[in-house]
LUMGU-245514 format. One line per 8 residues: their letters; for each residue x, y, z of C-alpha. Coordinates in steps of 0.25 Angstrom, whole numbers, plus 2048, in hexadecimal, padded with zeros to 3 digits. Layout:
<sites>
A> X/Y/Z; ...
</sites>
This chain:
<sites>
XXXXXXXX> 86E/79A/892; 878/790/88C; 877/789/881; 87B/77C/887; 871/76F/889; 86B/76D/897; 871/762/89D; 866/758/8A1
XXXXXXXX> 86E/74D/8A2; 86E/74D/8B1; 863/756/8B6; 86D/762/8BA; 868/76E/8BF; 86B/775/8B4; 85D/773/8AE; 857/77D/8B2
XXXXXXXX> 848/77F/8AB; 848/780/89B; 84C/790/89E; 857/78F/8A7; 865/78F/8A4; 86D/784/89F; 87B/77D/8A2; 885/775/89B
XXXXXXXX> 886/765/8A0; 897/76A/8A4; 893/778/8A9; 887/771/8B3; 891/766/8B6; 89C/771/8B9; 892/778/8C3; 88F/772/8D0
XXXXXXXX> 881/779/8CF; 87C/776/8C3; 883/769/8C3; 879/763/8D1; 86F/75A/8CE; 862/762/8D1; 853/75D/8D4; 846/763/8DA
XXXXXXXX> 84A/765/8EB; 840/763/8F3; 834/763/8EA; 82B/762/8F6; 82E/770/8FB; 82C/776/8EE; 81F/771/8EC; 81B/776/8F9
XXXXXXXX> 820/785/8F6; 819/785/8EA; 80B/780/8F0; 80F/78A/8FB; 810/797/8F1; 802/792/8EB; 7FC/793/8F6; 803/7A1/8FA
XXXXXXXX> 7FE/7A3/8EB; 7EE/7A1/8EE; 7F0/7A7/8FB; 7F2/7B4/8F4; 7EA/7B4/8E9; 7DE/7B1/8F3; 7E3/7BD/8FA; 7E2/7C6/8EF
XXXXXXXX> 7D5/7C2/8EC; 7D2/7C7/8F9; 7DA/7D0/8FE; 7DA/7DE/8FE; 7E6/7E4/904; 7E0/7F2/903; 7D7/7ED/910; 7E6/7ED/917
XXXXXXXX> 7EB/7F8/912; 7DD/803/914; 7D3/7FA/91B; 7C7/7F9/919; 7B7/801/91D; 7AC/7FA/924; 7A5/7F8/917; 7B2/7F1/912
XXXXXXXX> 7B6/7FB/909; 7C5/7FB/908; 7CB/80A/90B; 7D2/811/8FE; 7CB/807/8F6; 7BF/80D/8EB; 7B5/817/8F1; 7BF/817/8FD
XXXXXXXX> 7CC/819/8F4; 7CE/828/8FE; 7CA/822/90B; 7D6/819/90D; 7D7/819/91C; 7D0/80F/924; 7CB/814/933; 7BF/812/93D
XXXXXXXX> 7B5/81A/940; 7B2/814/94D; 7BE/80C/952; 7B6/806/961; 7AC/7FE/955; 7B1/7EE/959; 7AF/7ED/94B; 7B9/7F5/944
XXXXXXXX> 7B5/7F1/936; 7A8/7FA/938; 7AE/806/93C; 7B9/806/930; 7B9/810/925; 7C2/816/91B; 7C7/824/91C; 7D0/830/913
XXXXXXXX> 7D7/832/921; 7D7/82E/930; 7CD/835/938; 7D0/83E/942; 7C9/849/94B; 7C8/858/947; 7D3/85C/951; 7DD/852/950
XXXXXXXX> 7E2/851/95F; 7D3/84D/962; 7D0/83D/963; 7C2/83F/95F; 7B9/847/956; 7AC/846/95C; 7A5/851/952; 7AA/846/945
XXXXXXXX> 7A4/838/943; 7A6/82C/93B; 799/825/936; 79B/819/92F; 78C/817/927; 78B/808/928; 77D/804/926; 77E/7F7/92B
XXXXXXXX> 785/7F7/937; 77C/804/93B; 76D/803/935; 766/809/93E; 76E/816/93D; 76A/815/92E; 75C/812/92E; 754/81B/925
XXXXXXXX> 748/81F/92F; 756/822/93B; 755/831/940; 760/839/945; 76E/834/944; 76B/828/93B; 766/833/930; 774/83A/932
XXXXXXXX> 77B/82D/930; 772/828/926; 774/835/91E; 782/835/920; 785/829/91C; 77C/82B/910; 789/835/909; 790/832/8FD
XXXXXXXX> 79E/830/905; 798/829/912; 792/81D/908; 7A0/81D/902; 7A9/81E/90D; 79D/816/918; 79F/81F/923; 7A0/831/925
XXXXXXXX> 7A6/837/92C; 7A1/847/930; 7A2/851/93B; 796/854/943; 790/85E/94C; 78D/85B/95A; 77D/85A/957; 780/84E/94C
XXXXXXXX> 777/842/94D; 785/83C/949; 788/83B/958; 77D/833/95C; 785/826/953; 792/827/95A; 78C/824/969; 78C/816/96D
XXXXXXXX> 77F/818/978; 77E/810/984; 782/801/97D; 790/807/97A; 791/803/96B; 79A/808/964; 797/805/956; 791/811/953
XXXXXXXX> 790/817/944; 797/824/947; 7A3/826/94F; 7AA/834/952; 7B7/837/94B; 7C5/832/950; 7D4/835/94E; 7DB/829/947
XXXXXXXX> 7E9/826/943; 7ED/821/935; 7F5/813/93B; 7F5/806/937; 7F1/80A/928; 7E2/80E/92F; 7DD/81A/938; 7DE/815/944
XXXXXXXX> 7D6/81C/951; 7E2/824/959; 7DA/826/966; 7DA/825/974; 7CE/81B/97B; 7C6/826/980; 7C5/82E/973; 7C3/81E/96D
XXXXXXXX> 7B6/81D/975; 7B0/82A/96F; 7B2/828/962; 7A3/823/964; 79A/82A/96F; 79A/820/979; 792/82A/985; 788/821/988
XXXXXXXX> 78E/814/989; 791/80E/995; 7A0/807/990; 7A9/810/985; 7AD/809/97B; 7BE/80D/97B; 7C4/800/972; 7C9/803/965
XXXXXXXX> 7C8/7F9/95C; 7CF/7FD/94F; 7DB/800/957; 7D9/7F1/95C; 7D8/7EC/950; 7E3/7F4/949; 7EE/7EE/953; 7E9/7DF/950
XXXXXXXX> 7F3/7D6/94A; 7EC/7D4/93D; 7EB/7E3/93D; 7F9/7E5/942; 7FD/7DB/935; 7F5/7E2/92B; 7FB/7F0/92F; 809/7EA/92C
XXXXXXXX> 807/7E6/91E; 7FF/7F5/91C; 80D/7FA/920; 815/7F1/917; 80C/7F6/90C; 80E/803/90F; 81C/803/90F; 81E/7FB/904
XXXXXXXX> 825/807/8FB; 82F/808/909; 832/7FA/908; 834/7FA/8FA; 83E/804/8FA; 846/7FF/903; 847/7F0/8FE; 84C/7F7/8F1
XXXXXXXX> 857/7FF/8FA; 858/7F0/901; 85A/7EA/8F2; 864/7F4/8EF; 86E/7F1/8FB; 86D/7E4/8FA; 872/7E5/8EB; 87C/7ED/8EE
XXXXXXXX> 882/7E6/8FC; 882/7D9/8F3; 88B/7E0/8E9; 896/7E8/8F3; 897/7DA/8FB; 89C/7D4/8ED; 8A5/7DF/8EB; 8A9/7E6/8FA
XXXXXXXX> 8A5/7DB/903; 8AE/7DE/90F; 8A9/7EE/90F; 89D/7E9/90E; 89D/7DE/919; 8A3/7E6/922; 89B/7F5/920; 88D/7EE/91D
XXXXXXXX> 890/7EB/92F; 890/7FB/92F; 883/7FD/929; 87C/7F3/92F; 881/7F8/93C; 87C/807/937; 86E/801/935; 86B/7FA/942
XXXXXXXX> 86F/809/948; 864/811/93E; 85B/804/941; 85B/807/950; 85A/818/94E; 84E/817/946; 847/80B/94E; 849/812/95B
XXXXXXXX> 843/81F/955; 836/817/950; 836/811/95B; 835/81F/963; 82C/823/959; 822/818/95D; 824/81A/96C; 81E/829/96B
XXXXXXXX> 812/824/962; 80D/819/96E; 80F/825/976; 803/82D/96F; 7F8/831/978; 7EE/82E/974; 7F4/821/970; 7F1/81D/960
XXXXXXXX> 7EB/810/95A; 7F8/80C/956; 7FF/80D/962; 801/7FF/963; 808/7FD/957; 810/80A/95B; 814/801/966; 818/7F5/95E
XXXXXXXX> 820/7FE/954; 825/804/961; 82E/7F8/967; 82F/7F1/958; 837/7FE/955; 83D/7FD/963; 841/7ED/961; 847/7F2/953
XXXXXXXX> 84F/7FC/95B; 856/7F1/964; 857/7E9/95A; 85F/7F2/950; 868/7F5/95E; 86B/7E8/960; 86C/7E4/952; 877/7EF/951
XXXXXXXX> 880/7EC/95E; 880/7DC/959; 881/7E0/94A; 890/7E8/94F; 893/7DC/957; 890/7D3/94C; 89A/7DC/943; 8A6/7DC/94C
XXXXXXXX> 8A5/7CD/94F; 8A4/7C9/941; 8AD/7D5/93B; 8BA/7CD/938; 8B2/7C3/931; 8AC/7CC/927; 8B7/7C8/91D; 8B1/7BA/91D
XXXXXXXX> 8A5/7C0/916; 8AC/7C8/90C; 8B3/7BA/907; 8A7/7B4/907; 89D/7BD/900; 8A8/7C1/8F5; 8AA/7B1/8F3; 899/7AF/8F3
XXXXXXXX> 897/7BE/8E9; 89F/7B7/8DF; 892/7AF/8DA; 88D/7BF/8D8; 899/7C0/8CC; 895/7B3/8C6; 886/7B5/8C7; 882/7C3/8C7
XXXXXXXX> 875/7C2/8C4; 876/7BC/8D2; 874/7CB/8D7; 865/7CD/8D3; 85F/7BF/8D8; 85E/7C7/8E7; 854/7D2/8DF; 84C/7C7/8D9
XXXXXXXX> 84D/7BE/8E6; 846/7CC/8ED; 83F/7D1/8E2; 838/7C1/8E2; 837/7C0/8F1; 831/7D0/8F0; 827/7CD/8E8; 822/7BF/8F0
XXXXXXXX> 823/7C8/8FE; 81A/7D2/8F6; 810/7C7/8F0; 810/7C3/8FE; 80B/7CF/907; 802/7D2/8FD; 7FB/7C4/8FD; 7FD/7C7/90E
XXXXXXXX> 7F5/7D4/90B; 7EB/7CF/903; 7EB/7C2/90C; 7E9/7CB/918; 7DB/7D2/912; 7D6/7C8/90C; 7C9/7C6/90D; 7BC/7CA/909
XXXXXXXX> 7B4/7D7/90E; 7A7/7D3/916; 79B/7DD/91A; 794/7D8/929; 786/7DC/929; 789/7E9/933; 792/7EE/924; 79E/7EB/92B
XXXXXXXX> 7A7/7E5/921; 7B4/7DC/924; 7C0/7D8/91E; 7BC/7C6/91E; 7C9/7C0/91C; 7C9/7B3/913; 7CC/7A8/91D; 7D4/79F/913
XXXXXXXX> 7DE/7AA/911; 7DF/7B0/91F; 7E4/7A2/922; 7EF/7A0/917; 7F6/7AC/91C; 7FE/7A4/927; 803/79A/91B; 804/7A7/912
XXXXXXXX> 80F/7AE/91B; 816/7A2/91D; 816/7A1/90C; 81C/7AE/90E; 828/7A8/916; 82A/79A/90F; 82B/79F/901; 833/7AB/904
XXXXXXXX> 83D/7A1/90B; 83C/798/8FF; 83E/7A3/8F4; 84C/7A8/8FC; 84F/799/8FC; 84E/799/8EE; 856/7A6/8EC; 861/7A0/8F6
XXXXXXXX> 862/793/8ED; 862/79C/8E0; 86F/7A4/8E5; 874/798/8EB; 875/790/8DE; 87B/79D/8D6; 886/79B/8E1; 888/78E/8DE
XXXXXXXX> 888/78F/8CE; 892/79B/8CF; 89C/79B/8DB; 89E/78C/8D9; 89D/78B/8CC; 8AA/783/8C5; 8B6/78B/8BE; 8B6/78E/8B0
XXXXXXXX> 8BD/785/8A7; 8C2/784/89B; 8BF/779/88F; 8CA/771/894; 8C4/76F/8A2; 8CE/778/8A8; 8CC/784/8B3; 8CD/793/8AB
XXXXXXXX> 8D5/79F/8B0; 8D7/7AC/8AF; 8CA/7B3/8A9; 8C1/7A9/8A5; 8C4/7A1/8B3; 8B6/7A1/8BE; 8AB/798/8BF; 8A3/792/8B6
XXXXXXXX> 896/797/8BA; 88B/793/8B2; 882/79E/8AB; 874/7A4/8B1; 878/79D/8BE; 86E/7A8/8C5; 862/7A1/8BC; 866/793/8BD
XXXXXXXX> 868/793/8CB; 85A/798/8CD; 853/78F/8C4; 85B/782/8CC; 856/787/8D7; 847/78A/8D2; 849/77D/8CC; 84F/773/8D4
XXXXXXXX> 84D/779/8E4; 841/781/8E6; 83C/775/8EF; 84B/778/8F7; 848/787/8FA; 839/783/8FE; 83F/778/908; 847/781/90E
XXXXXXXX> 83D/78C/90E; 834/784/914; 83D/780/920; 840/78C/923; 831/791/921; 82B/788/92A; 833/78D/937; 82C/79B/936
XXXXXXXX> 81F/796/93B; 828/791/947; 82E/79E/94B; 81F/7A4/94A; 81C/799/955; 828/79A/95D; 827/7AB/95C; 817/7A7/961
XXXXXXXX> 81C/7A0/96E; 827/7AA/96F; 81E/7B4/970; 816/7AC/97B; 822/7AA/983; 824/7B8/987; 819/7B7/990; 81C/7A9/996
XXXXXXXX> 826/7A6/99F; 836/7A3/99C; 837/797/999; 82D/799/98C; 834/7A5/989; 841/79D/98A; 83B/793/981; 835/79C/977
XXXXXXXX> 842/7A2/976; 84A/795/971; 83F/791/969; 842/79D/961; 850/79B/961; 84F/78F/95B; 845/793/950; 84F/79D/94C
XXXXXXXX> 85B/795/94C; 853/789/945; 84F/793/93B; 85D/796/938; 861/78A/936; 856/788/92D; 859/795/926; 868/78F/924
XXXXXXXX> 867/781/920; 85D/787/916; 868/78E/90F; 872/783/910; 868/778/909; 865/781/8FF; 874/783/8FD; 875/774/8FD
XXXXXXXX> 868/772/8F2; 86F/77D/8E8; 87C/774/8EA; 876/766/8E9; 868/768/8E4; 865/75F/8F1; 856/760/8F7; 855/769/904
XXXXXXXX> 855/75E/910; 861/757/908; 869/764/909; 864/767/917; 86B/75A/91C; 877/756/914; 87A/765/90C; 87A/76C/91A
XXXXXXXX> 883/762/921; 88F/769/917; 88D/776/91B; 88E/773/92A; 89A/76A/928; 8A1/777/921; 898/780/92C; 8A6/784/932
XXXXXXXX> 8AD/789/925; 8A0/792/921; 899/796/92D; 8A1/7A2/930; 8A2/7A8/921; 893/7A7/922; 890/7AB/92F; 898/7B8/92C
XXXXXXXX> 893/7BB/91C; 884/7B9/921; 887/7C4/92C; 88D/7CE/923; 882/7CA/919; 876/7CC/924; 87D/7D9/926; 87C/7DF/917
XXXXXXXX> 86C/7D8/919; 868/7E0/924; 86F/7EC/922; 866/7ED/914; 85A/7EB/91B; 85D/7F5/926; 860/7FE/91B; 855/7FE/914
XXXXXXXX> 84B/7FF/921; 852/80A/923; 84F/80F/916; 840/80C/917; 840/813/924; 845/820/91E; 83C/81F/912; 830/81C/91D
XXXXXXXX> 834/82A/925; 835/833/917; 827/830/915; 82A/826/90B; 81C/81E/90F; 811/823/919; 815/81F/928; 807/821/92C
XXXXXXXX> 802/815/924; 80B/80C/92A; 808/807/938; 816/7FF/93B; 820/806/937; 82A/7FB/939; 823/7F3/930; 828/7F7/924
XXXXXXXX> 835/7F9/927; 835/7E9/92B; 831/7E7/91F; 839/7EE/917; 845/7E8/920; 83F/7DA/91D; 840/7DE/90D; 84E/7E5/90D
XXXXXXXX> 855/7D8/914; 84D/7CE/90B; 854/7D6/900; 861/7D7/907; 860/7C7/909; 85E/7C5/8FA; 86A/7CC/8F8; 872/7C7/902
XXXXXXXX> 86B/7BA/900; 877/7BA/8F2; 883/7BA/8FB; 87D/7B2/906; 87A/7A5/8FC; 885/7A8/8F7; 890/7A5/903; 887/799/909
XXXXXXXX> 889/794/8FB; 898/796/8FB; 899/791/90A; 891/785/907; 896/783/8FA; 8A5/782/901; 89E/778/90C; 899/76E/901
XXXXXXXX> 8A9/76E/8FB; 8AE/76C/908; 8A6/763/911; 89B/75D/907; 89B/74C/907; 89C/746/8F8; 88F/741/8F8; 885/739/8FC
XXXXXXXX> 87E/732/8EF; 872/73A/8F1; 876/749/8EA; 87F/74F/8E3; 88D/74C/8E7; 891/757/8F1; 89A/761/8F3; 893/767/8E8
XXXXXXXX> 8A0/772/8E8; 8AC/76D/8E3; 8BB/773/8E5; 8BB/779/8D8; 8AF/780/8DC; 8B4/787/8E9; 8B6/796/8E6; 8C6/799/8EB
XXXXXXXX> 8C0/7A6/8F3; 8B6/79D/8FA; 8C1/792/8FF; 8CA/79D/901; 8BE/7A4/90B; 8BB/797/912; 8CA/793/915; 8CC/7A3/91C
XXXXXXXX> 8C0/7A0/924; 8C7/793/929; 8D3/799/92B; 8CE/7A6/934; 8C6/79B/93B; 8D4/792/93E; 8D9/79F/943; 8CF/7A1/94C
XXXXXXXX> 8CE/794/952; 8DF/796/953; 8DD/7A3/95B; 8D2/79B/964; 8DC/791/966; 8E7/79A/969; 8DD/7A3/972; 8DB/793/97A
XXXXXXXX> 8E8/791/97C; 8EB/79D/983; 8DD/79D/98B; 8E1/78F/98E; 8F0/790/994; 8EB/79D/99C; 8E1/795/9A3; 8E9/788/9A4
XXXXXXXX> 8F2/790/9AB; 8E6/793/9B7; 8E1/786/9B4; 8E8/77B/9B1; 8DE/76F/9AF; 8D7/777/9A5; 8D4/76C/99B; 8D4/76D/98A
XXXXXXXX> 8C5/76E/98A; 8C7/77C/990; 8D0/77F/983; 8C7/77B/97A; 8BE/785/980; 8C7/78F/97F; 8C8/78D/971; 8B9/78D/96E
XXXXX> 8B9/79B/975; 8C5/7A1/96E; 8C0/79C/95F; 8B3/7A5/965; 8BA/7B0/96B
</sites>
């Protein structure tokens, strides 16, 4: 902290709260960052996030009230007790006695293990039955003055285990009056009190029935009925979509050591690729190809052999209750496959064609790792960027979790219980998932401004001089970079831009409904004809390309805020017109540094699904709890390349910093009365390596626009000499596909 006064004079940006960091009035005019006349931007927008993160605020502590995640993870009985939970802390399995009941709910109990028949290749176990004792739902089976059958139930259901567990289970002799409760009669009802004992398959977190439909109609005695009852209805309602979600997030929470392991691997090669690039940048440009290459092969091995895998489970016989999510896992695995292939051939392609320009990425991320020497402390913001964004993506499912069983557990008059979701909540989800994607826009906003500034304050900062105003040399020469520029340029930005980074967060956030409706149609149109297929199809197009524009002019305003302290829209229409006008100069080292960069990014997450793979086959969690195995290696590859982007997020800020830093010296007007005076870059402030790196990339491209010129000439005095009248619009033409070729 130093000792000298704030300056106040002028409402600088260098007072920042009664905690932050202070400046000297000559070291704040000395720095183009510090020096810029900074207000509150778009105060609007920030308002808005705020009231938008209260809301997402209520919505979860609602949710915990009442929630119980436990009904996701175990389920629930008929009497609404929740498996594993007090008396039923051993009996952590929910299944179905009875899975033709329309109702599922009644039929639901908690078990120690999935039921199964005596001799295991048998379907059914006709001298074993289920009874569930429900009072209410049966009564004339447990009236006092009943004979027969109802004394057997009655006493049964009477035990010590059968009133805490609500249902027994017991085998019986041929003679049992037991039987008599599992026939149907002539009416056909199925809702009967017993039912025989079936094989089940632990999936979907639940003992699901593995049966054919014959063996499914006897699970009760349906002899006398004149239609057999064969639908099953827990399979029914285990493949619904709601069903289908709530399966997922069991899967993620049961894989959540996997995952966690590998976005530490992730975390690590991240650190470590961000400290060879400042150090080996060409070997590492060139053999991070290599890799990357490597992993889209051992993506496509293991894929296909999952997806072989899945082919010979949906070719079970009988087939099993989850054989439609063996399909599904089936071609998801096999469209991974191809993908991975393809991916592989285009990534080779990609690496030849862009090869000789490799060297363009070196200059440039050596020029932008400078700010890592000046600013070291740089290097940890990417672990308290995660470690933030980790903990809010955490807050978040488990709000979702809680969001998702929330509720309150009701009791019918036939002792059926049911899971009464909360209206008010179940409605907020919609505006709670799109919370999830506004804010974590906005907090990578804010991180992108953050880096940005410590950019600015550092690589630009002015040389050191002496006390008679002169430049110094040898050992004491560099920049004159201001102290705890990590801290100052995060409490400007907190400060003075929030409203910024929540604009542009916004903006973005807005088109993701858009792309669900466009996805909605799109889906429609593969069953109409062409023409709304052909429609669909450009729609989509568009969306995307929209959204990278979005995505782009984003990062350039918020370049252009950092730099000028201007609001969002002023940035957008005047601080954007700079950066196109010197488009030419820095499109292609960005173009190329973004590939190499995109490279090291998916090579980490390929990496590190790998890794979660290999820990998932050594038994490091139990594949029989998880229903869609490629779940969690989607979400760990989600994960490992969020990590990998706030690593790489450093050196990408850094060289759009740089690039648009050179586009304000260069083509910037002088003003306009409104804002700072522009360029905000002065000559002085140029780093000699970076001029030096612009003026190659102009000379390589003068060379190449002489070889397409030269390759004209020639092209055009052979075909002159065929055709005579050809005119210079055809040279001209020539040229365009020579500077291509």
């Amino acid at each position: 902290m130093s000792d000298a006064p704030r300056d106040r004079a002028h409402g600088t940006s260098s007072e920042i709260f009664c905690c932050g960091p202070s400046h000297s009035p000559k070291q704040v005019e000395k720095n183009q960052f510090l020096s810029v006349k900074r207000y509150i931007t778009d105060p609007e927008a920030l308002c808005t996030v705020i009231l938008y993160m209260i809301f997402m605020l209520l919505v979860f502590l609602f949710a915990w009230d009442k929630g119980n995640h436990l009904l996701l993870l175990n389920g629930m009985d008929y009497r609404g007790m929740t498996c594993g939970v007090g008396d039923m802390a051993t009996y952590t399995k929910q299944a179905w006695t009875n899975p033709l009941m329309s109702d599922i709910h009644a039929s639901a109990v908690c078990v120690k293990e999935c039921p199964a028949p005596t001799v295991a290749s048998e379907q059914l176990d006709t001298g074993s039955v289920f009874c569930l004792c429900n009072k209410a739902m049966w009564p004339k089976y447990f009236d006092a003055s009943s004979t027969g059958y109802s004394i057997q139930l009655s006493t049964d259901c009477d035990d010590a285990k059968a009133l805490r567990l609500g249902y027994f289970t017991k085998n019986i002799p041929a003679s049992s009056p037991l039987h008599d409760l599992t026939k149907t009669g002539a009416n056909g009802g199925v809702d009967q009190p017993c039912s025989y004992r079936y094989r089940t398959k632990w999936a979907m977190n639940r003992c699901v029935p593995w049966m054919s439909e014959n063996s499914t109609a006897m699970i009760v005695d349906q002899g006398g009925a004149s239609h057999k009852q064969e639908k099953d209805y827990v399979s029914e309602y285990l493949n619904g979509a709601h069903q289908v979600m709530q399966n997922m997030m069991s899967d993620v929470s049961v894989a959540m050591p996997v995952i966690g392991g590998a976005s530490f691997l992730a975390l690590l090669l991240a650190i470590v690729s961000l400290v060879l690039l400042q150090y080996c940048a060409e070997f590492i440009s060139k053999g991070i190809m290599l890799v990357l290459f490597i992993c889209f092969i051992f993506m496509s091995l293991v894929t296909w052999k999952e997806y072989a895998s899945y082919a010979d489970r949906v070719d079970l016989s009988p087939p099993p209750a989850t054989q439609l999510q063996d399909k599904e896992n089936m071609y998801i695995y096999l469209g991974l496959f191809v993908f991975s292939c393809i991916a592989a051939v285009g990534h080779v392609f990609m690496s030849i064609y862009l090869y000789d320009d490799i060297e363009t990425a070196v200059e440039i991320t050596k020029i932008a790792s400078r700010t890592f020497s000046d600013a070291p402390q740089l290097l940890l913001y990417p672990a308290i960027h995660v470690t933030a964004f980790a903990l809010f993506i955490a807050w978040w499912f488990v709000g979702a979790i809680l969001l998702y069983t929330s509720g309150e557990i009701k009791t019918a008059n036939n002792g059926v219980a049911h899971l009464d979701h909360t209206p008010i909540l179940r409605s907020a989800a919609m505006f709670y998932v799109f919370g999830l994607y506004w804010l974590s826009t906005f907090v990578n906003a804010m991180g992108y401004m953050i880096i940005a500034g410590v950019v600015y304050c550092c690589t630009f900062a002015a040389p050191k001089m002496d006390d008679e105003g002169k430049v110094m040399e040898g050992l004491l020469a560099g920049r004159d970079v201001p102290r705890s520029v990590m801290t100052t340029s995060t409490l400007i930005m907190i400060r003075y831009h929030m409203g910024t980074c929540a604009y542009g967060a916004l903006a973005l956030s807005v088109l993701w409904p858009v792309r669900i409706v466009v996805n909605f149609f799109t889906k429609l149109g593969k069953w109409e004809n062409s023409f709304l297929k052909f429609v669909c199809c450009c729609a989509w197009c568009c969306v995307c390309c929209f959204e990278n524009c979005i995505k782009y002019m984003n990062q350039m305003v918020y370049l252009q805020t950092v730099l000028h302290g201007s609001p969002f829209c002023y940035s957008a229409f005047h601080g954007m017109q700079t950066v196109l006008e010197g488009l030419d100069d820095i499109g292609s080292t960005t173009y190329v540094s973004s590939f190499v960069l995109t490279v090291i990014k998916f090579s980490i997450t390929l990496a590190c699904t790998a890794f979660a793979a290999a820990l998932v086959r050594n038994g490091a969690i139990e594949t029989a709890d998880i229903e869609y195995t490629w779940v969690p290696y989607a979400f760990t590859a989600f994960a490992a390349y969020v990590i990998a982007t706030a690593f790489m997020l450093l050196l990408e800020v850094a060289i759009d910093a740089v690039m648009v830093a050179y586009c304000e010296f260069k083509y910037a007007p002088q003003g306009d009365g409104t804002h700072e005076s522009v360029p905000a870059i002065k000559e002085s402030q140029l780093p000699e390596e970076l001029v030096e790196h612009i003026m190659n990339v102009k000379a390589k491209r003068a060379r190449e626009k002489a070889h397409a010129e030269e390759f004209a000439d020639l092209q055009y005095e052979e075909t002159t000499q065929k055709e005579p009248l050809l005119g210079t619009t055809a040279k001209s033409n020539l040229v365009k596909d020579g500077a291509q070729g």
